[in-house]
N, C-alpha and C positions, 0 to 999 in steps of 0.2 A: 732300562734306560739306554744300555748301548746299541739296544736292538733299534730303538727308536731314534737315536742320533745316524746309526745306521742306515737306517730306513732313509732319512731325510737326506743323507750326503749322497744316497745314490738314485735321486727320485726321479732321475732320468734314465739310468744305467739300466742299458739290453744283454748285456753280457750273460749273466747267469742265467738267461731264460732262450729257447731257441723261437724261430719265430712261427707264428701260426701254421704255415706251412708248413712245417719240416714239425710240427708237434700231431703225431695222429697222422692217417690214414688219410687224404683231404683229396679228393678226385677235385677236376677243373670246376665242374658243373656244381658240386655239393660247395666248393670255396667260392665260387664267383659268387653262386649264389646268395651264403651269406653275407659276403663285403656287399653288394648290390643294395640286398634287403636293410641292412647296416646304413649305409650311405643316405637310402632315401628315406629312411626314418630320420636321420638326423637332418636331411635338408626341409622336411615340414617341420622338425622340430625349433629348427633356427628360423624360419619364417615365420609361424608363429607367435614368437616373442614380439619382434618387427611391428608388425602387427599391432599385437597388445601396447606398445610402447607409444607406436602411432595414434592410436586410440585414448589412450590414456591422456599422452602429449595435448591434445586438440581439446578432451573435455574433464580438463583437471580439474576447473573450477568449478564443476556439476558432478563429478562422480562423489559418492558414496563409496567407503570402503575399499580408498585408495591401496592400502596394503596388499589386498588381495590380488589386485591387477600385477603389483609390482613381485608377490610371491608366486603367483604362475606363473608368469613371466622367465622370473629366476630357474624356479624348479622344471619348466621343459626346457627352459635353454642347457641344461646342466644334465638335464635326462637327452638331451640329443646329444652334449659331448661325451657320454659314457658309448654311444650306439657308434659314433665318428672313433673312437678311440678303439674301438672292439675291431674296426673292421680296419684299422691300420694296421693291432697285432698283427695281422699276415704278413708284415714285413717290417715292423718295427716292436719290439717286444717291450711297451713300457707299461709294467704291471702295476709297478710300486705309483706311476702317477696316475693311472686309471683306477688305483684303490684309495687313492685319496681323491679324483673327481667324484666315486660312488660315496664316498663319505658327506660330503658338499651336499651331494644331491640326499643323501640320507637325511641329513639336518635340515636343509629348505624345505622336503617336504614332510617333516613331522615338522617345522614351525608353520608351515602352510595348512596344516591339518590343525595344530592347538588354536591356528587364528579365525579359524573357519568354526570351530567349536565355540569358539569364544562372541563371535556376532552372531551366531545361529540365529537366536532369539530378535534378533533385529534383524536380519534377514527372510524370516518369515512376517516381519510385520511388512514390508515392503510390498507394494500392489504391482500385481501383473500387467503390460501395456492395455493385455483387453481390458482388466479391470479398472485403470486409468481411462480410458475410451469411452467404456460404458460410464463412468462419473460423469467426464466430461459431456458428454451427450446428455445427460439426464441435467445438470446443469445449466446445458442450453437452451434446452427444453425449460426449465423453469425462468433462465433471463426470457426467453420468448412469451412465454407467459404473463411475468410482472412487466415487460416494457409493453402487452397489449393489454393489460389491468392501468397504469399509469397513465397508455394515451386514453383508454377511457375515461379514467379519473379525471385527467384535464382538460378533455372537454367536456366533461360531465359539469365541475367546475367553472368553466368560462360561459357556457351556456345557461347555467343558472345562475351565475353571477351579472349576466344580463338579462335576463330575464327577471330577474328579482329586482335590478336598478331601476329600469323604466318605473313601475308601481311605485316605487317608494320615491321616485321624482316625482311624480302624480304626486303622493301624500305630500308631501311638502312645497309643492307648487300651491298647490288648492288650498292647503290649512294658511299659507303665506296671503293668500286672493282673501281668502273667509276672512283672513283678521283683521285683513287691511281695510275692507271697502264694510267695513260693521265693528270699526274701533268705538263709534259713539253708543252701539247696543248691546258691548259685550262687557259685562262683569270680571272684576279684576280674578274671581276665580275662576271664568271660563278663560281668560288671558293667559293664567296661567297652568289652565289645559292645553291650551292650541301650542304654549309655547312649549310644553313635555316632547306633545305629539311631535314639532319639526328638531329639537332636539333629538328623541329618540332613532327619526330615519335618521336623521345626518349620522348616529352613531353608527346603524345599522350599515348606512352605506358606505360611510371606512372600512368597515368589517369587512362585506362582501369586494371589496376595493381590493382589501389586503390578501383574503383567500384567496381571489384572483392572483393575486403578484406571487402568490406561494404556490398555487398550480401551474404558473407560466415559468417559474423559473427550470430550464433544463440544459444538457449538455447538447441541444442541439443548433443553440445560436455561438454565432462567429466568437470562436478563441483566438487571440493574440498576441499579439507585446505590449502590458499595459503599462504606463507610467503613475503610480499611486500616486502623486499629488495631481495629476490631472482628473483622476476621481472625486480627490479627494476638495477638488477647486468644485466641481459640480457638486458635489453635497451642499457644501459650507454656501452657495449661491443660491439652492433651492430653502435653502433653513434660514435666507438670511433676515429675513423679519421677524421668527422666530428669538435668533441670535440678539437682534434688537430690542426687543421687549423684553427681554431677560438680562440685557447689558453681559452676554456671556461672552467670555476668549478664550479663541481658538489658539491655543498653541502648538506648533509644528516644527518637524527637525526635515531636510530631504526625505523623500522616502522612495524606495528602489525601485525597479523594475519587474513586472511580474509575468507569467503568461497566464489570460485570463478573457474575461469578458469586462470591459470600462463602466458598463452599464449597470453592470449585478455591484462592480466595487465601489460605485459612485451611490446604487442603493444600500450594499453596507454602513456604508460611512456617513448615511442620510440616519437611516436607523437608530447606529451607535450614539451619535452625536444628538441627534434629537432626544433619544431618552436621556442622554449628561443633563440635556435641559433641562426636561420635563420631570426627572428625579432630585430636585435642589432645590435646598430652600433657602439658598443664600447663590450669588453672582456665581452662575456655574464658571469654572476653571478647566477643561479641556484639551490636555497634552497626547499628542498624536506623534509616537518616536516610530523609530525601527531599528533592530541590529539584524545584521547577515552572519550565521554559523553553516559554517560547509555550503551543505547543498540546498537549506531552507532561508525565507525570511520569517523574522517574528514582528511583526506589529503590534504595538500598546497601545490602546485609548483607553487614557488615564482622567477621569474626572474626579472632584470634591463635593460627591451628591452624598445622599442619604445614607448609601449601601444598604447592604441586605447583611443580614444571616448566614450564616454559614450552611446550617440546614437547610435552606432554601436554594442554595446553587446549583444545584440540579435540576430545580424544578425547571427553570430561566426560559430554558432552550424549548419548552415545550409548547405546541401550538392552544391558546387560548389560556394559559397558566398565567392567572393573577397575581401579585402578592400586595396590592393594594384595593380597595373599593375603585368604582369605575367613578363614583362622586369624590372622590379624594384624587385621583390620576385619569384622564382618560385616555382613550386607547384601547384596542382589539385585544392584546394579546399575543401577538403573532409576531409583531415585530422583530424579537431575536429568532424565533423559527425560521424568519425568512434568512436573516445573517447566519445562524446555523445553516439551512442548505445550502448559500451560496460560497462558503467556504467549502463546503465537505464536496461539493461540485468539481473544487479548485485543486481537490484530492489535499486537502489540508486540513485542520483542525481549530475549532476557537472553545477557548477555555476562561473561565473567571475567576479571579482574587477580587475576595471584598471583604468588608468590615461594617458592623450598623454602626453610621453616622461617623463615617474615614471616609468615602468615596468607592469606587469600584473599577478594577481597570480587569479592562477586554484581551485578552492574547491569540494575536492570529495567527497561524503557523503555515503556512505557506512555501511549495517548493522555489527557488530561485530560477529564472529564466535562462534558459542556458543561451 
């Protein structure tokens, strides 16, 4: 113990020891040499750090395995004062505190070594820039791919979707002519053939209508600043005879500001609100809120229809996914597919709570406009 209190009251004291020079044999050329070599080890090694520190400083919030930077850091700058300290002794003899810098440096780097053992395994799992590179390319390569699969699709799409309209405008122009100008020669059961036949194109041609509005929806028409009651005033205008034949209300709170397209939010809210209608069997009810959390909006369209199942809410989002007969509801189908892409377009999410015969309310998730 009193070696060690010792130790410590004299951790500067050069007296007991002579100085590098005067210990040994030290020609000019053999001493310069050393302090020289001494010197410029310690001045890359205090660079160095700098360096690291710099590096660090700029991408803290992206580096991985912060400690490590900060343990080299530590352990060459500590390994350069041992090399600066060496090349003083030639004229200043302080052994007791350069045996306690090699001590410093002893312990940084066995903890720089237990810490390095200790993330090994995660540091091998970490991918090399080529192998980052090479991803990235091949990933490109495959968005290049699906965005010239897609533009095919969509005018694979719009082209047969007019091409399929004209005929089935034919079919029900002609069967319209035939029944008209031969209402006194046709039997009430061919009446009610002709009348399948223009029933069924009109269905067909919503169909091919709506598959169209699902192949045209993309990110490449004009994003904005949109105002959601200004959507939300085009829907409720498009529906409004709808709205009336049903004695349905629209209830509304403000609703925020979004960046978007007015057009795809004005056919959302067309969508939503039309099926409140068309799924009620009683005076649909139709609440339209919003709250702001941090950086998102969430959207509610809240109705008093039917609801569904629980087991069925997944099905919802999917193109051509019934859960009623087409004689009991009608409609394509597609209706929430298209509100599904035009949210997840918006880089947001829509989700559903419902209950059979409670109502069912829509939740849009949406980033906030900055």
């Amino acid at each position: 113990m009193n070696e060690v209190l010792d130790f410590f009251s004299g951790l500067f004291a050069t007296g007991q020891w002579p100085a590098r020079w005067h210990c040994g044999n030290w020609s000019n050329f053999h001493g310069w040499l050393y302090i020289i070599s001494d010197l410029m080890i310690w001045v890359a090694y205090a660079l160095i750090p700098i360096m690291i520190f710099q590096y660090f400083t700029g991408k803290k919030r992206v580096i991985k395995f912060t400690k490590v930077y900060l343990l080299f850091a530590t352990f060459i700058l500590l390994c350069g004062a041992t090399h600066f300290l060496d090349a003083m002794m030639f004229w200043i003899p302080m052994y007791r505190f350069n045996a306690l810098v090699r001590l410093a440096t002893g312990i940084v780097s066995l903890a720089t070594v237990y810490y390095l053992v200790k993330i090994l395994p995660d540091i091998f799992k970490q991918k090399t820039n080529i192998e980052l590179e090479n991803e990235i390319a091949k990933r490109e390569a495959v968005e290049k791919q699906l965005a010239a699969a897609n533009a095919n699709l969509e005018a694979f799409a719009y082209i047969a979707s007019h091409d399929l309209q004209e005929p089935l405008r034919k079919i029900q122009t002609f069967t319209d002519i035939l029944f008209s100008n031969n209402t006194e020669n046709i039997d009430v059961a061919k009446k009610e053939m002709a009348n399948k036949i223009v029933v069924s194109a009109s269905r067909m041609q919503t169909m091919i209508q709506d598959i169209l509005n699902l192949s045209t929806i993309n990110a490449n028409n004009s994003f904005g600043e949109v105002n959601l009651n200004d959507a939300l005033s085009v829907a409720v205008e498009n529906l409004e005879i709808k709205i009336k034949e049903k004695n349905a209300i629209i209830e509304t709170t403000d609703l925020p500001r979004i960046k978007g397209n007015q057009d795809y939010f004005a056919q959302l809210f067309m969508n939503l609100i039309g099926n409140a209608i068309k799924f009620s069997k009683k005076p649909p009810v139709i609440n339209i809120t919003s709250i702001i959390e941090a950086n998102k909006v969430l959207v509610f369209v809240k109705d008093n229809g039917i609801g569904m199942d629980e087991a069925n809410i997944n099905k919802i989002f999917l193109a051509f996914q019934r859960l009623h007969s087409k004689s009991e509801y009608e409609g394509s189908g597609i209706g929430l597919a298209i509100c599904k892409r035009i949210v997840e377009l918006h880089n947001g999410n829509i989700s559903v709570e419902s209950k059979l015969g409670e109502g069912t309310t829509f939740i849009i998730e949406l980033p906030k406009a900055l």
